[in-house]
C-alpha positions in Angstrom: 30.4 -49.4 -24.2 32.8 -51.7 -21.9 35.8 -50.1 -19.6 37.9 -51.1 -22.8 36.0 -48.5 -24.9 37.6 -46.2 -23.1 38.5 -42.8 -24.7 41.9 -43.8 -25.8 43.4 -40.4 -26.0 45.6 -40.0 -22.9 45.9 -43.8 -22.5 45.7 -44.7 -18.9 45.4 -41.0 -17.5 42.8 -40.7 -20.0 40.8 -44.3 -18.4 41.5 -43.4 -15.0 39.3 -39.3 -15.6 37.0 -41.0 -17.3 36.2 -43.5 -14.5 36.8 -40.9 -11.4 33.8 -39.1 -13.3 31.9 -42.1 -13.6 32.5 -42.5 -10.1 31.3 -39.3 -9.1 28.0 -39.4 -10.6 27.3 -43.1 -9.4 28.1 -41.3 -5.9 25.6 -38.5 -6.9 23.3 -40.8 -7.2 23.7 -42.5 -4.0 23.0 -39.0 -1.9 20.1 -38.5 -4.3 18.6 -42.0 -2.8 19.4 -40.7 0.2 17.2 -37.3 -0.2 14.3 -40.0 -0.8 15.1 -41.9 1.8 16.0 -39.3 4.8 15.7 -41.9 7.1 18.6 -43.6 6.8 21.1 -40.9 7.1 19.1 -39.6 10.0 20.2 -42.8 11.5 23.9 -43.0 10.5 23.7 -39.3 12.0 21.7 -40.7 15.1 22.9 -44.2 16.1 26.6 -42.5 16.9 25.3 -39.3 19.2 23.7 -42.2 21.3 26.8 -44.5 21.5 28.5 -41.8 22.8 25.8 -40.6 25.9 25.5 -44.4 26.6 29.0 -45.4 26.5 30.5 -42.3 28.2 28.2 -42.1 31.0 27.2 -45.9 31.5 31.1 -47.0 31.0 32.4 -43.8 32.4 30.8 -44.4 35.6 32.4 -47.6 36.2 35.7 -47.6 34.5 38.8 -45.7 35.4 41.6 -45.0 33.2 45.0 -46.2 34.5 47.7 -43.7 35.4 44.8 -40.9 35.5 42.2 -38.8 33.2 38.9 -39.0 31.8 36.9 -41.8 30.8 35.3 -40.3 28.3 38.5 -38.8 26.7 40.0 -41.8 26.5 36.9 -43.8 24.9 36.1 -40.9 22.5 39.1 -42.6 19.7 37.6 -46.1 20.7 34.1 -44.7 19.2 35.5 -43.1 16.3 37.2 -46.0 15.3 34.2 -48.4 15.5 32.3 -46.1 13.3 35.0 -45.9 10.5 34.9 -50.3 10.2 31.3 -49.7 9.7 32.1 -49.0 6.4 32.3 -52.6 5.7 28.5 -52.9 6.7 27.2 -49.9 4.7 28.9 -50.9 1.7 28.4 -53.9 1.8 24.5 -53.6 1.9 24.2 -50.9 -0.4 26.2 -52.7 -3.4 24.1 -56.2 -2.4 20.8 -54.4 -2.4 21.7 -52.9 -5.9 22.3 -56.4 -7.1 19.0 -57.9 -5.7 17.0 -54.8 -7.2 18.4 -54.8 -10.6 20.9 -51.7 -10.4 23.6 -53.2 -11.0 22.0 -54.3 -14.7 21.3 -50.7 -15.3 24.7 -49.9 -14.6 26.1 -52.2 -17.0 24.2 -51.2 -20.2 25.2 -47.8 -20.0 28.3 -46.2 -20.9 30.4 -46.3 -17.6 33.7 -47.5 -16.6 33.1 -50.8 -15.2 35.7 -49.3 -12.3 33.3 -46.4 -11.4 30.8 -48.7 -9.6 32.7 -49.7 -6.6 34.5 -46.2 -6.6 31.3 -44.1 -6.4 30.0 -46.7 -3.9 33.1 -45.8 -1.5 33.2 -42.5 -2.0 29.7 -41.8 -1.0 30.6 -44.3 2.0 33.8 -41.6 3.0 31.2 -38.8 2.2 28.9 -40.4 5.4 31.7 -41.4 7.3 32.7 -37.7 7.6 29.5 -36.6 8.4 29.0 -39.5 11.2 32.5 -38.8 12.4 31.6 -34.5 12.7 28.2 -35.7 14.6 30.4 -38.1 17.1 32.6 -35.2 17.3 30.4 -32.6 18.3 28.9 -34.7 20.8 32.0 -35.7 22.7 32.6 -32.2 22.8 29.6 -31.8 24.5 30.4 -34.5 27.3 33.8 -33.6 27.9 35.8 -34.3 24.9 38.9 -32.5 24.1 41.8 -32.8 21.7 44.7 -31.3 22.8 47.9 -31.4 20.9 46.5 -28.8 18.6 45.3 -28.8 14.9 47.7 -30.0 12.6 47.2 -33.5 14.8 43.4 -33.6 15.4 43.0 -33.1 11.5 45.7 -36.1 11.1 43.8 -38.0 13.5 40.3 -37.5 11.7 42.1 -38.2 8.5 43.5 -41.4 9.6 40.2 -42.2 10.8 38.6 -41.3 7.2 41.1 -43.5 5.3 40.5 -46.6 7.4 37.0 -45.7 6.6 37.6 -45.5 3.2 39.6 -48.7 3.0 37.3 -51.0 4.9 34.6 -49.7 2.2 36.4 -51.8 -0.3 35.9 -54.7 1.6 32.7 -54.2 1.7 32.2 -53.8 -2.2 33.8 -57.2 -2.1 31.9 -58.8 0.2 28.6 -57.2 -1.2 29.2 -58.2 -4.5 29.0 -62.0 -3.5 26.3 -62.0 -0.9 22.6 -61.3 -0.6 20.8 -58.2 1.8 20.1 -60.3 4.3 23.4 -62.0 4.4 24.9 -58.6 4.7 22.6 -57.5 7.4 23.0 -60.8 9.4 26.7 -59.1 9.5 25.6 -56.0 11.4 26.3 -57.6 14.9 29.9 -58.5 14.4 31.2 -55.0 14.2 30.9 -54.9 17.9 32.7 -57.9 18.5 35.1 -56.4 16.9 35.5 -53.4 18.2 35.3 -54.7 21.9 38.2 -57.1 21.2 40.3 -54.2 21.0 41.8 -51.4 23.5 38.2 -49.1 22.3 36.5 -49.7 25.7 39.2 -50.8 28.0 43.4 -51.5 28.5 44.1 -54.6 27.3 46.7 -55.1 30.1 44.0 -56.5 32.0 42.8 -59.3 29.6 44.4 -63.0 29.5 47.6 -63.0 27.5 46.3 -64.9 24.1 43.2 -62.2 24.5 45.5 -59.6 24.7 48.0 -60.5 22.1 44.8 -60.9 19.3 43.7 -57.4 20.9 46.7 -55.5 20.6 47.3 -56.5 17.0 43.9 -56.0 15.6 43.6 -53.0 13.6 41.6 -51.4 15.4 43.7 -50.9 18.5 46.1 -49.2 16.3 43.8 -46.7 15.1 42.5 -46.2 18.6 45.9 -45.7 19.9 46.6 -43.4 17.3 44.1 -40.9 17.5 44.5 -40.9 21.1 48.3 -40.1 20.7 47.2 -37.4 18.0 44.3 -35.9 20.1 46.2 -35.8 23.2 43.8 -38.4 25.0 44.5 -40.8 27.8 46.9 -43.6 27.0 47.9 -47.1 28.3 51.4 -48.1 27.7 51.6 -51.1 25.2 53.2 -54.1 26.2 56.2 -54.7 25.2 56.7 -56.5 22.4 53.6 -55.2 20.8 54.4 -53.0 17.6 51.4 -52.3 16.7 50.7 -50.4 19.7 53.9 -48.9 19.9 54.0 -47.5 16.3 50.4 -47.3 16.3 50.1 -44.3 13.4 52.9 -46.2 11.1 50.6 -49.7 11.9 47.4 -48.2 10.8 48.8 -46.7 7.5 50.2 -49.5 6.8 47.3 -51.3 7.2 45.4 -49.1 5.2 47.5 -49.2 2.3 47.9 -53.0 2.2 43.8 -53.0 2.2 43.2 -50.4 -0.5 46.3 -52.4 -2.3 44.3 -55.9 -2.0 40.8 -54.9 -2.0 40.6 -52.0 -4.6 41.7 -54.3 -8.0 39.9 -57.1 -5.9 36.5 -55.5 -5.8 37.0 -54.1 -9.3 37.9 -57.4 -10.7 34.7 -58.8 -9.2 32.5 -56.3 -10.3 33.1 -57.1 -14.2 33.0 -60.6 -13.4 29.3 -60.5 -11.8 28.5 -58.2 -14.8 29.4 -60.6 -17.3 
């Protein structure tokens, strides 16, 4: 059965159940690799308690915020943020090794909407995210961390992180669905890059002005600046000029969307062309 065997009953509603479920149990049966394999979510638990001790005490004991408050408030959005574009990474490697072991041929001679592969891949991805995000969370409380404009805006700040999670995920289907493990591991050192070209670690007021431009309109600084206007953390002005940092929560939704709107029939449309 192909995604055009579909149960035609309900037309497109009827599609779009029948590959959430799909999705679901492909998603299942990611968390049941992972009961096999505790190791790696041990890690993805592990790896972001650490970044936060080193960076907020290492960092913290060298950098001060301008215009006042704590180091380690400030940074605690910066590491949030670089854990949710690691969802281009896990993805990524997950859907590649499933090529390179044969999975993805499994997949395709049972009775599954073709759509439910990349879906169930990014859901389980949100799943860990969540979980990584709760660990980072509970240890910044423990070093100092505090939101403070109460909880209707830390929940919108952890959501906004999720969905950036969720929507880099898709680009990571993509991406994995055209590359080898290796290739996809050898990808692993850019995130940070990426992250430290950004306002994560420090103001970007103090960078040269074609440095600071690329920083203050990379993604990442919008999400940063978000949460830290939704969490009540330490803030740098934006320069003037830059939107992104001066509507940072409308900048990182619309980011988001554009990805999901790009990546979601893009990774999709891959998928059935590598299965054919």
């Amino acid at each position: 059965m192909s995604e055009s065997m579909a149960p035609a009953a309900g037309g497109a509603l009827s599609r779009m159940g029948w590959a959430v479920r799909d999705g679901w149990a492909v998603a299942g049966r990611e968390f049941s690799q992972l009961r096999h394999a505790p190791g790696e979510l041990v890690g993805a638990l592990v790896v972001p308690a650490i970044m936060v001790v080193l960076f907020g005490y290492v960092f913290g004991s060298a950098i001060a915020v301008p215009g006042g408050g704590s180091y380690r408030e400030y940074l605690m959005p910066g590491l949030f943020a670089m854990t949710a574009i690691t969802g281009v990474i896990a993805s990524a490697l997950m859907i590649s090794k499933d090529i390179a072991e044969g999975v993805m041929d499994r997949f395709r001679s049972m009775p599954m909407a073709r759509s439910a592969i990349p879906f169930g891949r990014t859901i389980a991805d949100l799943i860990v995210g969540a979980l990584t995000t709760a660990m980072m969370a509970g240890m910044g409380l423990l070093v100092g961390w505090r939101a403070h404009n109460g909880l209707a805006s830390t929940l919108a700040g952890f959501g906004l992180i999720l969905l950036v999670r969720f929507a880099v995920s898709w680009i990571g289907v993509t991406i994995g669905l055209s590359i080898t493990p290796e290739t996809a591991d050898a990808f692993i050192p850019i995130i940070f890059p990426i992250s430290a070209l950004s306002n994560s670690f420090v103001p970007t007021d103090g960078m040269p002005t074609w440095l600071r431009v690329i920083a203050e309109w990379n993604p990442v600084s919008a999400l940063v600046a978000a949460c830290r206007q939704l969490f009540g953390n330490p803030t740098v002005a934006a320069a003037q000029g830059s939107w992104p940092l001066q509507h940072p929560i409308a900048s990182t939704l619309t980011w988001s969307v554009a990805i999901l709107v790009v990546f979601v029939p893009l990774a999709t449309w891959r998928y059935q062309r590598t299965a054919r």
